[in-house]
C-alpha positions as CSV (number, residue, x, y, z in Angstrom):
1,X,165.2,-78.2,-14.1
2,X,166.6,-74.7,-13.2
3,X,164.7,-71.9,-11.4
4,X,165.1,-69.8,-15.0
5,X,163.8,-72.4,-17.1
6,X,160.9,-73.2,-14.1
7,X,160.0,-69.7,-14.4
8,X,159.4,-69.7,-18.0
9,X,157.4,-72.5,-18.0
10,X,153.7,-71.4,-16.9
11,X,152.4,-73.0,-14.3
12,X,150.2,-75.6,-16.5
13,X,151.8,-75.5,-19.6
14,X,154.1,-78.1,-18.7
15,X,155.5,-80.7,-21.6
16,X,155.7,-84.5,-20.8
17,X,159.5,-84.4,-21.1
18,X,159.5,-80.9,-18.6
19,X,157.8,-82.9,-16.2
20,X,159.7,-86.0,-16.6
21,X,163.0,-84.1,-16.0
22,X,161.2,-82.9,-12.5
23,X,160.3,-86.2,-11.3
24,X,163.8,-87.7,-12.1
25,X,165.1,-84.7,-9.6
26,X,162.7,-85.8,-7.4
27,X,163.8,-89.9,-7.6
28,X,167.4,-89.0,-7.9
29,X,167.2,-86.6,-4.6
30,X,165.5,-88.9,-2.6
31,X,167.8,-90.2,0.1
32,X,166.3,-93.8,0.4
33,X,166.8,-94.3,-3.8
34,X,170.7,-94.7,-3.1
35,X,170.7,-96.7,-0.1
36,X,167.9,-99.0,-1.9
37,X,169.7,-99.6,-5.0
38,X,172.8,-100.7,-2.8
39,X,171.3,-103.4,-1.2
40,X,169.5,-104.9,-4.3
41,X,173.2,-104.8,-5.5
42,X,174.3,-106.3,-2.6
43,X,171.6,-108.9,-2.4
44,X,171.4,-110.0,-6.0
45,X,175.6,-110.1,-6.6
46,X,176.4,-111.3,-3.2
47,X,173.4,-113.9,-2.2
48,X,174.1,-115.2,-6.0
49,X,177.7,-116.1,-5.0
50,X,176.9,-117.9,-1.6
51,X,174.3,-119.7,-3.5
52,X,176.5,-121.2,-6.3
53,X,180.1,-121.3,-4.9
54,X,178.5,-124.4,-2.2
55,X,177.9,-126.8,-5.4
56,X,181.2,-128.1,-6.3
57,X,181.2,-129.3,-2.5
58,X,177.9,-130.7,-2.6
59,X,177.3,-132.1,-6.4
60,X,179.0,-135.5,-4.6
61,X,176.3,-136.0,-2.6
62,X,173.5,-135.2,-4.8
63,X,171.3,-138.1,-6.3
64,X,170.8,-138.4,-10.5
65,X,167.2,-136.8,-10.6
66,X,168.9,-133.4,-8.3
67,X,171.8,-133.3,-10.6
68,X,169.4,-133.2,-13.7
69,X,167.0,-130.4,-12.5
70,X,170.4,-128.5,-11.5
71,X,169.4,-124.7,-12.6
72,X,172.9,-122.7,-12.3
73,X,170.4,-120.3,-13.6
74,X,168.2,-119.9,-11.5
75,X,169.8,-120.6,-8.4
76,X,172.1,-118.1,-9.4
77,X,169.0,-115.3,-9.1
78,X,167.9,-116.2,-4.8
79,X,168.9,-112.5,-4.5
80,X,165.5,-112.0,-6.3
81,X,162.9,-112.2,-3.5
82,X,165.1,-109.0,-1.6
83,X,165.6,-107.0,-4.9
84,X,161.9,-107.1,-5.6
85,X,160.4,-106.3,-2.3
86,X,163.3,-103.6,-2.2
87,X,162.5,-101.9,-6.1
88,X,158.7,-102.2,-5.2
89,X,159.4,-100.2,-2.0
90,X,161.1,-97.5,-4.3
91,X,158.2,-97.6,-6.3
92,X,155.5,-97.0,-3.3
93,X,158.1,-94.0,-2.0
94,X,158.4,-92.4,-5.4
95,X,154.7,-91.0,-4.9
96,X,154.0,-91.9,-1.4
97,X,156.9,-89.6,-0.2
98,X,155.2,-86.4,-1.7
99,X,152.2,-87.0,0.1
100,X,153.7,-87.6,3.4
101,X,156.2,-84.4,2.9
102,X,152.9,-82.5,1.5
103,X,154.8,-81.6,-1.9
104,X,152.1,-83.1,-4.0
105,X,150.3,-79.8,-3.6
106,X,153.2,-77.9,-5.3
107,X,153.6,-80.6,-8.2
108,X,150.3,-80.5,-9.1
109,X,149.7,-77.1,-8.7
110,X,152.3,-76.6,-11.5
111,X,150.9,-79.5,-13.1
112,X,147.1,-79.8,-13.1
113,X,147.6,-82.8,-15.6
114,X,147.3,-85.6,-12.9
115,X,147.9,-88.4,-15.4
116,X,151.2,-86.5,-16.8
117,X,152.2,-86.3,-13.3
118,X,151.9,-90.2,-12.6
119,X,153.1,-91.1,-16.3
120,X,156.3,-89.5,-16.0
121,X,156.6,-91.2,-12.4
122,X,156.1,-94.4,-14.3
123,X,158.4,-93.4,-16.9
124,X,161.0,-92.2,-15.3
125,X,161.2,-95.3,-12.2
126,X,160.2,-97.6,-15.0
127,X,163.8,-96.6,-16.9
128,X,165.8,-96.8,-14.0
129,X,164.4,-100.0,-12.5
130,X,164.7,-101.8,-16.0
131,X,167.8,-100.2,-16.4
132,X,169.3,-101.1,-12.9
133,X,167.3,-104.4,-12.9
134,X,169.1,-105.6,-16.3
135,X,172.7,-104.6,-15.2
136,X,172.0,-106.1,-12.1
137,X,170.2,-109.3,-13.3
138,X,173.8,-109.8,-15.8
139,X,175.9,-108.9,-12.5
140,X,174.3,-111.5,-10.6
141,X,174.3,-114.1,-13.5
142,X,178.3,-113.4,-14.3
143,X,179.3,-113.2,-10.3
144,X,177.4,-116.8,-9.4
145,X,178.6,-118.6,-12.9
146,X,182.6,-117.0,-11.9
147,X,182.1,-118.7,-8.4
148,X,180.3,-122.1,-9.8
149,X,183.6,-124.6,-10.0
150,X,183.4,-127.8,-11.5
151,X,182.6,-130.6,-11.7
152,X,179.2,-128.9,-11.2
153,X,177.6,-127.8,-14.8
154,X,178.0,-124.2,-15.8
155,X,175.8,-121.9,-17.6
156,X,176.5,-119.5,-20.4
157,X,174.2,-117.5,-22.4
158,X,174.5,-119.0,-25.2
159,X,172.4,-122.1,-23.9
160,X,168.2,-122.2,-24.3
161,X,166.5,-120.2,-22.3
162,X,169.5,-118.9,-20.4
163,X,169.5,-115.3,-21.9
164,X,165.7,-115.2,-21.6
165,X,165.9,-115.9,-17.9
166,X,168.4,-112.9,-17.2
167,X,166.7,-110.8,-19.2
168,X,163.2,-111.4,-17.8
169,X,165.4,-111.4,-13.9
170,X,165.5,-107.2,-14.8
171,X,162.4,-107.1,-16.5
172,X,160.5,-108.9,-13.6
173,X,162.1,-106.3,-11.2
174,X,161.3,-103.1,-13.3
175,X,157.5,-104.4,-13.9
176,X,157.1,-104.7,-9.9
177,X,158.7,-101.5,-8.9
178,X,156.3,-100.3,-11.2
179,X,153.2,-102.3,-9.1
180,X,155.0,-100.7,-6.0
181,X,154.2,-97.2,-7.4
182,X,150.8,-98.0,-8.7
183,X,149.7,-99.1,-4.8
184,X,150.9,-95.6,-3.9
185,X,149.3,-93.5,-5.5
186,X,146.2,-95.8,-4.8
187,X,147.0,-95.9,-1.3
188,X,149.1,-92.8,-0.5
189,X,150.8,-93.9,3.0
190,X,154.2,-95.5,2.8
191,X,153.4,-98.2,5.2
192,X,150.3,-98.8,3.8
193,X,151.6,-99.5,0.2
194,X,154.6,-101.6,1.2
195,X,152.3,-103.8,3.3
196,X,149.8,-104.3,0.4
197,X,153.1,-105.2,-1.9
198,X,154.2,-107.6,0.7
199,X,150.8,-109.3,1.0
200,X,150.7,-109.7,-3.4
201,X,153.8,-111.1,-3.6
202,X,154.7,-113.1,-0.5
203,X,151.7,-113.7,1.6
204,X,148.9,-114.7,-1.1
205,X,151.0,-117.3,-2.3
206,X,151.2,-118.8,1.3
207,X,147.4,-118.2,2.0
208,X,146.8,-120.8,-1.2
209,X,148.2,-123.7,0.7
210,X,145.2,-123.5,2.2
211,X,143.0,-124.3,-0.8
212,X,142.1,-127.3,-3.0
213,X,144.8,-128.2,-5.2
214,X,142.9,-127.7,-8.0
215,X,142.2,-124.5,-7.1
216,X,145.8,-123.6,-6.0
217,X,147.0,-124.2,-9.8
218,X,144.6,-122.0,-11.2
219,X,145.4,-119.3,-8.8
220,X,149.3,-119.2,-8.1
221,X,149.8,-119.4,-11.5
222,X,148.7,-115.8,-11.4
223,X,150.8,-114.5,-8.6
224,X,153.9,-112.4,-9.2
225,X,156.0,-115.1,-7.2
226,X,155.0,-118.0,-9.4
227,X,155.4,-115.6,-12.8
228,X,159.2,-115.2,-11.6
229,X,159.6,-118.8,-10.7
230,X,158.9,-120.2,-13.9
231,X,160.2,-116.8,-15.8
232,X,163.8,-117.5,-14.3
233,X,164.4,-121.3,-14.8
234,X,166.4,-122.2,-18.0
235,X,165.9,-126.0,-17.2
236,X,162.8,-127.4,-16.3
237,X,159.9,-125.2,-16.5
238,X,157.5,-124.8,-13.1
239,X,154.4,-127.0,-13.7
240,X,150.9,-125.9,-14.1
241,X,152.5,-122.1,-14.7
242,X,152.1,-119.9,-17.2
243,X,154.8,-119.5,-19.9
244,X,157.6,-116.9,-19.1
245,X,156.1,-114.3,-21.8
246,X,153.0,-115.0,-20.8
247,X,153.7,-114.0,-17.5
248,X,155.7,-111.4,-18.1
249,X,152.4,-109.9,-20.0
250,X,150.2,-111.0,-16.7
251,X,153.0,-108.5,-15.0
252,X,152.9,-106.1,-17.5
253,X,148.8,-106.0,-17.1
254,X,149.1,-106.1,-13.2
255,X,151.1,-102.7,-13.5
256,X,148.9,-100.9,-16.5
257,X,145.6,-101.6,-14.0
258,X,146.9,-100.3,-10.3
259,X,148.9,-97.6,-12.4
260,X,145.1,-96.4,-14.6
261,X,143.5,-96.5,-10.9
262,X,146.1,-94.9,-9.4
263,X,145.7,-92.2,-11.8
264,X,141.7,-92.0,-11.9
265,X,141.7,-91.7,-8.2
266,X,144.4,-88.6,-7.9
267,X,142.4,-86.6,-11.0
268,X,139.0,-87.5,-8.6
269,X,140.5,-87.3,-5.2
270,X,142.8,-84.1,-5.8
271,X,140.5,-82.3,-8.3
């Protein structure tokens, strides 16, 4: 937005859209967006074509039961696990950032609206993460498939459950980008919220091992880790999980709640 349109905009008076256009300066200023985006590229494309290209060399030596739970799918996605903790540390910095800098004073002093301030956060990262998630996601699926030689089995997306896989890869990413930015504006320090995103998504799961086995299947089947496990395979699906849509709603309801507190605690915290 210019300095002549700012200035004919009363502090207050802002619309959604006005605000929007502010915060996608903001995300497409910030140094770290560029640099973040790059390795997610790098990660997803590049660990998707180590993974794959190996096969041909190895599909010799694997046994009857490995060759049919072969996922060119899924194994195509490793780059996953770095492009989520990477979008989710976007997400944290997208609000975390102000606070650090001290610019949330001026943002919300031209925008008393807390929740129309956090929304068109959400909005705005939501479109680019689902937007750079799905090209990516198709990227990473194309580049591993190009590298996957025979007589190893290809996939295409014409087969079940392949498009559904990709298209939940970009999804999956956008949804916990969109957790990343929740935890910020809950927590409000960079550090903090990156090491609360680390603990959902990687260290949970690991603290289950501990538990009953019973009780580990009714709990990972929650976890973010699990959701992308099962939401990624076009093969075999991930026992005691919860479908892919399913999930993908779990994720979906994991980003509406730390997003609502997020929100009630900046209209109580900065009113």
């Amino acid at each position: 937005m210019t300095a002549a349109a700012t200035a004919r905009v009363c502090p207050g008076h802002y619309r959604f859209a006005q605000v929007a256009r502010m915060e996608w300066a903001k995300v497409r200023t910030l140094r770290s967006t560029t640099w973040i985006l790059l390795i997610v590229a790098a990660g997803m494309i590049g660990l998707a074509i180590v993974a794959l290209r190996q096969y041909p060399s190895d599909w010799a030596h694997m046994s009857a039961a490995q060759r049919a739970s072969f996922d060119p799918t899924e194994d195509g996605f490793i780059g996953l696990a770095l492009g989520q903790l990477a979008l989710g540390v976007l997400g944290a910095l997208a609000i975390t950032s102000e606070y650090s800098s001290g610019m949330i004073r001026a943002t919300l002093s031209a925008v008393p609206r807390r929740w129309m301030v956090l929304a068109a956060k959400a909005a705005v990262l939501g479109a680019l993460t689902l937007a750079v998630g799905e090209l990516l996601a198709f990227a990473a699926f194309l580049a591993g498939q190009a590298v996957l030689a025979a007589p190893a089995p290809h996939a295409t997306l014409g087969q079940p459950g392949v498009l559904r896989a990709v298209l939940m890869a970009g999804a999956y990413l956008c949804l916990i980008g969109l957790i990343g930015l929740g935890l910020g504006a809950v927590i409000r320090h960079t550090a903090g919220a990156i090491g609360a995103m680390v603990a959902v998504v990687f260290v949970l799961p690991l603290i289950t091992l501990a538990l009953p086995e019973s009780v580990q299947h009714a709990v990972t089947r929650f976890l973010p880790e699990m959701i992308a496990e099962n939401s990624l395979t076009a093969v075999k699906p991930v026992a005691y999980s919860l479908s892919p849509w399913a999930g993908l709603g779990m994720l979906g309801l994991y980003a509406l709640v730390v997003l609502g507190i997020g929100g009630w605690l900046m209209a109580w915290r900065d009113a």
